[in-house]
C-alpha positions as CSV (number, residue, x, y, z in Angstrom):
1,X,-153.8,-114.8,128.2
2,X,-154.3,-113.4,124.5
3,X,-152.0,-110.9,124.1
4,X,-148.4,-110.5,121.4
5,X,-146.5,-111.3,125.0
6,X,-147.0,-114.6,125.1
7,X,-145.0,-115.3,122.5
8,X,-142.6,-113.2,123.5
9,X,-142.2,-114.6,126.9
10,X,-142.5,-118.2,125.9
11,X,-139.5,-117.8,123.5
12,X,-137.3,-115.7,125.9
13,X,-138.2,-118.1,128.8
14,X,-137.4,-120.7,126.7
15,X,-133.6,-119.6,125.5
16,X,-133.0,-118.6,129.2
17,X,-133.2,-122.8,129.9
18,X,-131.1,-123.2,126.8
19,X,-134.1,-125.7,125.5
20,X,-135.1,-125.8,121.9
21,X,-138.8,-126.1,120.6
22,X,-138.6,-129.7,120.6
23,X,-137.0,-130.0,123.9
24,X,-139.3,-128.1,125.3
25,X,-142.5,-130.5,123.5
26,X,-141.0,-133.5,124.4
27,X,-140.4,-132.0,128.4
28,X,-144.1,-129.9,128.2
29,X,-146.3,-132.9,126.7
30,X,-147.2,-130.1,124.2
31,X,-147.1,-129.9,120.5
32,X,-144.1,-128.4,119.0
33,X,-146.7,-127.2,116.3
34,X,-148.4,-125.1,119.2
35,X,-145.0,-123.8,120.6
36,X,-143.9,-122.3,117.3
37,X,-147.5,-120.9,116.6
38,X,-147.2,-119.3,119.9
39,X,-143.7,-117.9,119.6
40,X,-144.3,-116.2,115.8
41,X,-147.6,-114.8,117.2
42,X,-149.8,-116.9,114.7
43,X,-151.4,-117.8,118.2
44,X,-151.8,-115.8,120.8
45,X,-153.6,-117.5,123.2
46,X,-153.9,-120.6,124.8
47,X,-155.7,-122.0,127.5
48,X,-154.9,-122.8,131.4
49,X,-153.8,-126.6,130.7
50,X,-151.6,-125.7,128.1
51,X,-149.9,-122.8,129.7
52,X,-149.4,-124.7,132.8
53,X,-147.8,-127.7,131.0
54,X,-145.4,-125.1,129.3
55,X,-144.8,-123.7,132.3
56,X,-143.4,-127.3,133.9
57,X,-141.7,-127.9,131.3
58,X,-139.5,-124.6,131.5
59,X,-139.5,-125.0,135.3
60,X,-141.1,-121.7,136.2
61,X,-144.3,-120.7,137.9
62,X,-147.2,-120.1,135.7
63,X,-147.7,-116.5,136.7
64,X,-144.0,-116.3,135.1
65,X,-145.4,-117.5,132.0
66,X,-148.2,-115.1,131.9
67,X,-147.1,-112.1,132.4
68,X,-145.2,-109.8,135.3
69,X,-145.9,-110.6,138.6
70,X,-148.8,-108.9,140.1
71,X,-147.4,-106.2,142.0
72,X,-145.2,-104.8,139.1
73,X,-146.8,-101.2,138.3
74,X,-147.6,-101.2,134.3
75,X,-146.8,-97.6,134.5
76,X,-143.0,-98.3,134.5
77,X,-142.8,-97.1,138.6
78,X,-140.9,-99.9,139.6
79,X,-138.1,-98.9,137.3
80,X,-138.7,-95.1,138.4
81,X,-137.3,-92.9,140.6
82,X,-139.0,-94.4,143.9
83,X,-136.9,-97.6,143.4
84,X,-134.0,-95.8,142.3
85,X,-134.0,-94.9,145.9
86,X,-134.2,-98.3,147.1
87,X,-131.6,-99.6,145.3
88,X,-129.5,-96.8,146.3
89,X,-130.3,-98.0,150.3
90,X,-129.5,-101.6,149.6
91,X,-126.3,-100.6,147.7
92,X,-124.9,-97.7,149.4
93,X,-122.6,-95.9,146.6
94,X,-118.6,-97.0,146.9
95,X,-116.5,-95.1,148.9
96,X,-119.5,-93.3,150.5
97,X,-119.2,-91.9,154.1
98,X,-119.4,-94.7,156.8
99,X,-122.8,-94.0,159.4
100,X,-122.7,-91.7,162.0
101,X,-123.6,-93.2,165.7
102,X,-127.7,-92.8,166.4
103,X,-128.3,-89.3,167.6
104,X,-129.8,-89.4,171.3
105,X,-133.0,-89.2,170.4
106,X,-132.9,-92.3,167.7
107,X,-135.2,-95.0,169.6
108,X,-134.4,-98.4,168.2
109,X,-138.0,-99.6,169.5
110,X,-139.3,-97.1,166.8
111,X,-137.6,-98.2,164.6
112,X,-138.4,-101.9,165.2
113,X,-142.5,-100.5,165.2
114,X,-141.6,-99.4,161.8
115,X,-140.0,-102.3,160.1
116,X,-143.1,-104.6,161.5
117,X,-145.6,-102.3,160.2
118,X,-143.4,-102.5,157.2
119,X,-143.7,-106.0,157.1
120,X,-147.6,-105.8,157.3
121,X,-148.0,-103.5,154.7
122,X,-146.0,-106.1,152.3
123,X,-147.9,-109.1,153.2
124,X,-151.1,-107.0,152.7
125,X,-149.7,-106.5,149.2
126,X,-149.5,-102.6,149.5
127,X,-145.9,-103.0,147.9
128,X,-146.2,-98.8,146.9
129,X,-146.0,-98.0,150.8
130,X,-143.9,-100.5,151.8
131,X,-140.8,-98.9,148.5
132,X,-141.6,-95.6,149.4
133,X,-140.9,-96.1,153.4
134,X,-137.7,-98.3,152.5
135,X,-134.5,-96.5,151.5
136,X,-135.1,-94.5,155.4
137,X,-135.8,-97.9,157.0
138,X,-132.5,-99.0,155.7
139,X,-130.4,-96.2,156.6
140,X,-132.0,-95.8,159.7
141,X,-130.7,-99.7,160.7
142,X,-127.4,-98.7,159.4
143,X,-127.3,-95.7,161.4
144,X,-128.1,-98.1,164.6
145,X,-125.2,-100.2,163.6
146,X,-122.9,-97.6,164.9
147,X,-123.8,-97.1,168.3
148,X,-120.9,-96.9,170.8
149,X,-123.1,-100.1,172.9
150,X,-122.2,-103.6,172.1
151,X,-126.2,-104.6,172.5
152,X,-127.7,-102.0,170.9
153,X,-125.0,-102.2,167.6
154,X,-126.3,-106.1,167.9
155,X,-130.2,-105.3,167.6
156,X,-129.1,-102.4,164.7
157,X,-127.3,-105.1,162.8
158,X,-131.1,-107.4,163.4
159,X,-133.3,-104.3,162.6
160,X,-131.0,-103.9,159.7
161,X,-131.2,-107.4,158.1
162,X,-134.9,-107.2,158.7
163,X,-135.0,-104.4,156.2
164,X,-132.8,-105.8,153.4
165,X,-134.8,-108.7,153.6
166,X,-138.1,-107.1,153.3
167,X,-136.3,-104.6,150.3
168,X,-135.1,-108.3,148.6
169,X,-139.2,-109.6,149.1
170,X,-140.1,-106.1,147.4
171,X,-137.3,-106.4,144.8
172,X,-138.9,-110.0,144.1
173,X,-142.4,-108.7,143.7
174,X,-141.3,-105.9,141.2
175,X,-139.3,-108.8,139.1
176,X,-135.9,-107.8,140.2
177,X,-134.5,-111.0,141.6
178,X,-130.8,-110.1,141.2
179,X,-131.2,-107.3,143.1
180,X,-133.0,-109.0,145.8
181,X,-130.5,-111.9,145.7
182,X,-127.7,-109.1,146.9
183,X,-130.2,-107.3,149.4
184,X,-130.7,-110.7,151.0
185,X,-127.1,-111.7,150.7
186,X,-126.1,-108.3,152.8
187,X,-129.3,-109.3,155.6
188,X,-127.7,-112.4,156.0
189,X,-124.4,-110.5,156.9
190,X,-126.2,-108.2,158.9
191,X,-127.8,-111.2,161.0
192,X,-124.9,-112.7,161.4
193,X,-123.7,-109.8,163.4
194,X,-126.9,-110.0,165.4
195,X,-127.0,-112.2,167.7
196,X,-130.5,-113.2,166.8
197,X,-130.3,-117.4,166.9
198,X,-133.1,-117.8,163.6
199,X,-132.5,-114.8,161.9
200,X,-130.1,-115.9,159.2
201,X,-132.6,-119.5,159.0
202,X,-135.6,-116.8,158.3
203,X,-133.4,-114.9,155.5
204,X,-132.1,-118.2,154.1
205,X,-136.2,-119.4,153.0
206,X,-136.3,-115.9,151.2
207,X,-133.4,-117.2,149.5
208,X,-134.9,-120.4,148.5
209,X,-137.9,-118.2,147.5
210,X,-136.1,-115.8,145.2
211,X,-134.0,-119.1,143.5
212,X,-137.5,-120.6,143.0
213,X,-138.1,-117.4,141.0
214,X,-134.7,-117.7,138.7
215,X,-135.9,-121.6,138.3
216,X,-133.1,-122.5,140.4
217,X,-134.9,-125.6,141.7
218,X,-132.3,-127.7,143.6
219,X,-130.8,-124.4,144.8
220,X,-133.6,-123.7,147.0
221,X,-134.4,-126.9,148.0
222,X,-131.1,-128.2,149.5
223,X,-130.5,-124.5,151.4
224,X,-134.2,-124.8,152.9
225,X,-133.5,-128.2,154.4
226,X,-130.1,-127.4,155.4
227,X,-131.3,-124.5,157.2
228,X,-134.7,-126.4,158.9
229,X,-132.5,-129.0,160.0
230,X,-130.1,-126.5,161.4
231,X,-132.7,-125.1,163.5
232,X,-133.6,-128.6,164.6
233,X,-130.3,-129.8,165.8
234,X,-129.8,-126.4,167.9
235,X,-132.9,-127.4,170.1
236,X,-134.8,-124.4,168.7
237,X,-138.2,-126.4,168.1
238,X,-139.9,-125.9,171.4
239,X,-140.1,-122.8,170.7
240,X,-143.1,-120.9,169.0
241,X,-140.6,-118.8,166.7
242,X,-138.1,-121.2,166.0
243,X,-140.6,-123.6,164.9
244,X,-142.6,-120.8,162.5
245,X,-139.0,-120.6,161.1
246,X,-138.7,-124.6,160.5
247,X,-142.2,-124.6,159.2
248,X,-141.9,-121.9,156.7
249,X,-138.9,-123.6,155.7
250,X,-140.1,-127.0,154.9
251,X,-143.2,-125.2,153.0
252,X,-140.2,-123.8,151.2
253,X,-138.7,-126.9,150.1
254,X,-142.1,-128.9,149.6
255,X,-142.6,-126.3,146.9
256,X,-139.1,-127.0,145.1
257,X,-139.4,-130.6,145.4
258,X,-143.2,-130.2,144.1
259,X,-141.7,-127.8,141.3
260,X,-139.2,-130.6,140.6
261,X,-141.5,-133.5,139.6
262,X,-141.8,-134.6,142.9
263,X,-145.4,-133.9,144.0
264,X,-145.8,-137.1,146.6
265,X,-142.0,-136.3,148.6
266,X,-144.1,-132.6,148.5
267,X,-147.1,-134.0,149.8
268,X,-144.9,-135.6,152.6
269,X,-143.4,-133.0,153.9
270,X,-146.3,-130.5,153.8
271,X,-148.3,-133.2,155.6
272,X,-145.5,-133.1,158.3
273,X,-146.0,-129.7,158.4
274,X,-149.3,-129.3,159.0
275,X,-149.1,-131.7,162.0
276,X,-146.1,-129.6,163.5
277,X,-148.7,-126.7,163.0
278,X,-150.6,-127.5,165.3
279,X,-148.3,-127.1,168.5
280,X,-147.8,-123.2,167.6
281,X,-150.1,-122.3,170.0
282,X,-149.3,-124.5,172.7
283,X,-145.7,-122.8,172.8
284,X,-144.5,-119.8,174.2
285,X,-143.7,-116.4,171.6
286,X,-141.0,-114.8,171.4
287,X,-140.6,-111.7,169.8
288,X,-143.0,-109.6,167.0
289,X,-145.1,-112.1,165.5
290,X,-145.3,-110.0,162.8
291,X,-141.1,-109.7,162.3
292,X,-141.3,-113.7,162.2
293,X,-142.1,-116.2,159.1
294,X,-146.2,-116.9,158.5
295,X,-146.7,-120.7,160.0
296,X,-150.1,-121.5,161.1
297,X,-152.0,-124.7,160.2
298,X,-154.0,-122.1,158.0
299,X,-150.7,-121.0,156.2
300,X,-150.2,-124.5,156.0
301,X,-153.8,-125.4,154.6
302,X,-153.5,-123.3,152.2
303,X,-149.9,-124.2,150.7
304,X,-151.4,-127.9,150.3
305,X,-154.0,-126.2,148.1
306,X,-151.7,-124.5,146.3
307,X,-149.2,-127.4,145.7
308,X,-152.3,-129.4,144.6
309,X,-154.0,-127.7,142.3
310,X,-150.6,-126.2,140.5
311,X,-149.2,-130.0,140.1
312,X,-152.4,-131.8,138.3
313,X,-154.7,-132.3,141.5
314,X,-157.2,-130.4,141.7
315,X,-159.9,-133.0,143.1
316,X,-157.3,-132.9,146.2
317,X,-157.2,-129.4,146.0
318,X,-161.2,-128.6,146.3
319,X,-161.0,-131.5,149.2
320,X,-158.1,-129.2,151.3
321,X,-160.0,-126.1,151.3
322,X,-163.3,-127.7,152.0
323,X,-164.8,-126.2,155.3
324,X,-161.1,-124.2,155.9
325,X,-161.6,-121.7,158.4
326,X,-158.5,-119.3,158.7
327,X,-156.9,-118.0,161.3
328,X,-157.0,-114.3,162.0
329,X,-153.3,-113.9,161.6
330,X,-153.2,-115.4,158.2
331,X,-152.3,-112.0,155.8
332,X,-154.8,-110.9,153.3
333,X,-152.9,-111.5,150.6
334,X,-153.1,-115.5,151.6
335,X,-156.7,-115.3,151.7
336,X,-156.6,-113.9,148.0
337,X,-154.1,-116.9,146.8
338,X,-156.3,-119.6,148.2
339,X,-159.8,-117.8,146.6
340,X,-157.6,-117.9,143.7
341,X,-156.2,-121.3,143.4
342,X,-159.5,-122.8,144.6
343,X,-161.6,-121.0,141.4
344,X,-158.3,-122.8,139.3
345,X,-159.1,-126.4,140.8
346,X,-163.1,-126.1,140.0
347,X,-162.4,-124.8,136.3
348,X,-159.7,-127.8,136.1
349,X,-162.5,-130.1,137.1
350,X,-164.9,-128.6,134.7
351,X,-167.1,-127.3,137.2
352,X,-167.5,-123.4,135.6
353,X,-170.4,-122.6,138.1
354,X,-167.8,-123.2,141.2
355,X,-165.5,-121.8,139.4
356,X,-167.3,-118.4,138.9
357,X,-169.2,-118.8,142.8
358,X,-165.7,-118.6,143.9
359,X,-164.4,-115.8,141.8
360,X,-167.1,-113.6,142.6
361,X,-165.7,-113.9,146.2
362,X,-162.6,-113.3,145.2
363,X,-163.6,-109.6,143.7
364,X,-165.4,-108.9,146.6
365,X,-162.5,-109.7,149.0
366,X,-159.9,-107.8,146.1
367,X,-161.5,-106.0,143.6
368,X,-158.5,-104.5,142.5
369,X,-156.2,-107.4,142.9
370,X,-158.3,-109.5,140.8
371,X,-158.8,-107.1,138.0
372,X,-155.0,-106.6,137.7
373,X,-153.7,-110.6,138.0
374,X,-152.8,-112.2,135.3
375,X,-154.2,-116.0,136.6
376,X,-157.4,-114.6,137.3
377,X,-157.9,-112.9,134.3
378,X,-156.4,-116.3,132.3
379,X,-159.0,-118.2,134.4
380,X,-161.9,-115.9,133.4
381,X,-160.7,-116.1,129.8
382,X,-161.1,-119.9,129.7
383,X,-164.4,-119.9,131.2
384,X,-165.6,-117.0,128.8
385,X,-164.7,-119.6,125.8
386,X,-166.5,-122.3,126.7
387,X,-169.7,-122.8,125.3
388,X,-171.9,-122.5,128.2
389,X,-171.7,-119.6,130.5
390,X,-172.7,-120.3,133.9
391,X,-174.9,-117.3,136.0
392,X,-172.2,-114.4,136.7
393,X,-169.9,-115.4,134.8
394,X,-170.4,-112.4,132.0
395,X,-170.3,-109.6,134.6
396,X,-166.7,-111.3,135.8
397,X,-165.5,-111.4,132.6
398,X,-166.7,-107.7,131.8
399,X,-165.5,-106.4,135.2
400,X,-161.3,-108.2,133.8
401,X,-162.0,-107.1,130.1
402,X,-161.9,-110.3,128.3
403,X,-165.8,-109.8,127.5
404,X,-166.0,-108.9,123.8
């Protein structure tokens, strides 16, 4: 990153953990010379080590550090009137009329049709679509909460906490994680009302998800456990769902404990995981796959490459995504994350040509997505500076704009 920003992040980031720039040295392993160069703007840049370390030490994820998160429109959208509109559906105005009962022609299965696709859409990262469709989604699933039948008001009040959780994973992605704090709060009432056994447990890990993104470490991992081991003692594992639901959950905490300063306990538990994985298959579905958390031994895979090469491992990293081959349900946006970390781990181990080979796959698969994220313009950048460029690697850093 080489922009006036950094600074500017570092020192608001820094105030919001109530650490001074010594605290913050003596916690980063970086030089309280480099954090006050940073913070007045006589430097503005450094590289991918350093930010990192910073980024531990103020217990925040490194894209956090660098800049918004990658689905956050620069042109100001997400504060426009399109989101205006979804926090009007996940905060109805006070004293506003209560719904009327679904007209005959409302068709819950639609609706359901259109919440999944929803959910596609967001894990294909086309967050755009996914705002624009909401505020209807929402009020739609209110609307089915006052039928005059006791099942169909339970499946409005499921289809309903469906859609505030995906508006609180949309509010995350635009930066707003107050907002999606009380979306997800008002799903988990909503699935409460449900009847739906795993519901809550699948709104609880976007919980833990959205305090990982305030820093709120222990936060998110005691609810995550809580709410696997919940699932466990109500005899829910044999089933394909309710153990997508665990798994994504344990993911969940093996990222807060990893976040924490606890890599190996991390390890551990996404180890477990991965074995657990494995019996998906052999168990019978329930339900839209695509309405239920992502838990594959692919999702899995590619967590533990994550976890690795974000915590000072990248040797372990490189040697969990060598010879991966994903499953077809694992979302596109995965595949980019894992192209992503991967280039990270081979410029962490010095190896630039790896790092570029890998890259250059990563703007075939997303172009546009590469162009726009922060990491992988921050990884470019450190390549570019070093004094040997590998084959490639100018084109990259032309196509991201860090070329001079």
């Amino acid at each position: 990153m080489a922009n006036d920003d950094l600074g500017r992040t570092l020192r608001r980031l820094r105030r919001l953990a109530s650490l001074t720039q010594e605290e913050l040295a003596e916690r980063s392993d970086v030089s309280v010379d480099v954090i006050r160069q940073l913070e007045q703007g006589r430097k503005h840049s450094a590289r991918l080590p350093t930010l990192h370390a910073l980024a531990n030490g103020l217990g925040v994820e490194l894209t956090t550090l660098l800049g918004d998160p990658p689905a956050v429109s620069s042109s100001g959208e997400n504060d426009g009137p399109r989101f205006v509109a979804v926090r009007r559906a996940v905060m109805p105005v006070l004293w506003g009329a209560e719904p009327d009962p679904p007209a005959p022609e409302f068709s819950s299965e639609r609706l359901r049709e259109q919440i999944a696709e929803g959910w596609t859409q967001y894990h294909s990262a086309e967050f755009d679509t996914v705002m624009k469709a909401l505020p209807d989604l929402i009020s739609d699933a209110r609307t089915a909460t006052a039928s005059d039948d006791e099942s169909d008001r339970s499946a409005g009040f499921a289809l309903l906490g469906k859609a505030l959780q995906l508006a609180g994973h949309v509010a995350v992605r635009m930066g707003k994680t107050d907002l999606a704090l009380t979306s997800l709060e008002r799903a988990i009432g909503a699935a409460g009302q449900s009847g739906d056994p795993l519901l809550v447990s699948m709104i609880v890990n976007s919980v833990a998800w959205t305090y990982q993104r305030q820093g709120r470490l222990e936060d998110a991992l005691s609810i995550a456990l809580r709410s696997a081991a919940d699932i466990a003692d109500a005899g829910l594992l044999g089933r394909a769902d309710g153990l997508k639901v665990w798994g994504a959950l344990t993911m969940s905490a093996a990222t807060s404990a990893a976040r924490s300063g606890d890599y190996e306990r991390a390890a551990a538990m996404m180890e477990t995981a991965e074995k657990e994985a494995a019996r998906v298959s052999k168990l019978p579905e329930a339900g839209d796959n695509r309405m239920v958390s992502v838990f594959s031994p692919s999702s899995v895979r590619i967590e533990r490459v994550r976890l690795a090469v974000q915590y000072g491992h990248p040797q372990d990293a490189l040697a969990l995504a060598k010879g991966m081959r994903l499953s077809k349900d694992t979302p596109p946006s995965w595949r980019t994350w894992l192209l992503l970390d991967v280039a990270r781990a081979h410029t962490d181990t010095g190896d630039a040509a790896g790092a570029v080979k890998t890259l250059e796959s990563l703007r075939r698969v997303a172009p546009t997505w590469m162009q726009h994220h922060t990491l992988a313009v921050a990884i470019v950048r450190d390549l570019w500076n070093l004094p040997n460029h590998p084959p490639g690697l100018a084109s990259l850093a032309e196509f991201v704009g860090v070329r001079e």
